[in-house]
C-alpha positions as CSV (number, residue, x, y, z in Angstrom):
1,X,0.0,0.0,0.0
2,X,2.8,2.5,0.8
3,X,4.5,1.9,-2.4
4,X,0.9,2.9,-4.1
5,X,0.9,5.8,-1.7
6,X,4.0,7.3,-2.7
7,X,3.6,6.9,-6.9
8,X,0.8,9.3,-6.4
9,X,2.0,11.5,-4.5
10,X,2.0,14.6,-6.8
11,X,5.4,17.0,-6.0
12,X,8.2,14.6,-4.5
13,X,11.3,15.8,-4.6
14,X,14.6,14.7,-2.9
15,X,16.3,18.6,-3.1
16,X,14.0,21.5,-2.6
17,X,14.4,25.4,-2.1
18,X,12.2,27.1,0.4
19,X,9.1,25.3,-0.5
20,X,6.3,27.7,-0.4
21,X,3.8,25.1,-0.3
22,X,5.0,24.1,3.4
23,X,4.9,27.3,4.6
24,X,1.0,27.9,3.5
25,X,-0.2,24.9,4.4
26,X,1.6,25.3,8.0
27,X,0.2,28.9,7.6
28,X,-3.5,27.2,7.7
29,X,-2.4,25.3,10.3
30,X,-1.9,22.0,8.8
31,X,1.3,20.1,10.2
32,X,3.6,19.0,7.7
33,X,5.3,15.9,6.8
34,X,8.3,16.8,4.6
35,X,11.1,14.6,3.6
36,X,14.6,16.2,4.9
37,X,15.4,18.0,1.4
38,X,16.7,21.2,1.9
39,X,13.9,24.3,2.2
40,X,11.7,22.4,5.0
41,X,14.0,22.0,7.4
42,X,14.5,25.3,8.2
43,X,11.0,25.6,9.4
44,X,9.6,22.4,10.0
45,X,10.8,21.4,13.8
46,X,10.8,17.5,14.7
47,X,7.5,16.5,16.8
48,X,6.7,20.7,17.3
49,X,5.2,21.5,14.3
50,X,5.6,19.1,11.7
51,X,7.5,15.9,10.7
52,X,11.0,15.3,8.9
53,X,11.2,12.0,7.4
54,X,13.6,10.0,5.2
55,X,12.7,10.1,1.6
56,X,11.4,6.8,1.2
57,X,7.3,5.6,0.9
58,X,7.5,3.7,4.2
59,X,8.9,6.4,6.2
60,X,5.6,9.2,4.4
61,X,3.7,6.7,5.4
62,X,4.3,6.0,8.7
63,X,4.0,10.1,9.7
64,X,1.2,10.6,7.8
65,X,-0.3,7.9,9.6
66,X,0.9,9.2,13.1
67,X,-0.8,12.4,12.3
68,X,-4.0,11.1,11.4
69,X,-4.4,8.6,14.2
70,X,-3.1,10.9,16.9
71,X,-5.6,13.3,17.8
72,X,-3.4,15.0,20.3
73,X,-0.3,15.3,18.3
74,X,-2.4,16.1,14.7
75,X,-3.8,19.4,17.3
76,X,0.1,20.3,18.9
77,X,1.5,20.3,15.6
78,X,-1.1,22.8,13.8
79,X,-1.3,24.9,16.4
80,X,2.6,25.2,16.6
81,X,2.9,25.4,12.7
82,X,0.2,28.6,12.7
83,X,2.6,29.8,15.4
84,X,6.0,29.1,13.4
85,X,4.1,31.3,10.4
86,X,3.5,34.3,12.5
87,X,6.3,34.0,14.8
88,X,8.8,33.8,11.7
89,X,7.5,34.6,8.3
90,X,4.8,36.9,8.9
91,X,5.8,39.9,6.8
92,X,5.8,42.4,9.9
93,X,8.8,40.2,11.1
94,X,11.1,41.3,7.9
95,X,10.7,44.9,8.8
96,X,13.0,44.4,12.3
């Protein structure tokens, strides 16, 4: 099933820049799982407000699962991305 999972998974990429798309969603409070490529792990914080995994379909899998099983850690981990986003990259916090 994971194998399945991870062919149709749209934008996979093993080296990435900032990657926007993290930031958003975290922005909405969604907590991210992102592969450890470059970009996300400046922002996304081991088991604060998102998940690092290696870049392999088990490894999605199993924190995507995490996050959708555990109601208590799906909640800690939006609520801290939200905060990451307002705290860090809210556009007020470039003009310091």
């Amino acid at each position: 099933m994971t194998d399945r999972l991870y062919h149709r998974l749209e934008a996979l990429h093993n080296d990435e820049g900032l990657a926007i798309a993290g930031l958003e969603a975290m922005a909405c409070g969604v907590p991210i799982v992102s592969t450890r490529c470059g970009g996300p792990e400046d922002y996304v914080r081991k088991a604060q407000n998102g998940i690092l995994c290696k870049f392999n379909a088990d490894d999605i899998a199993k924190a995507i699962k995490s996050i959708l099983h555990d109601g208590s850690l799906r909640k800690t981990l939006a609520v801290s991305a939200r905060q990451t986003v307002e705290n860090e990259y809210y556009f007020p916090c470039f003009k310091k």
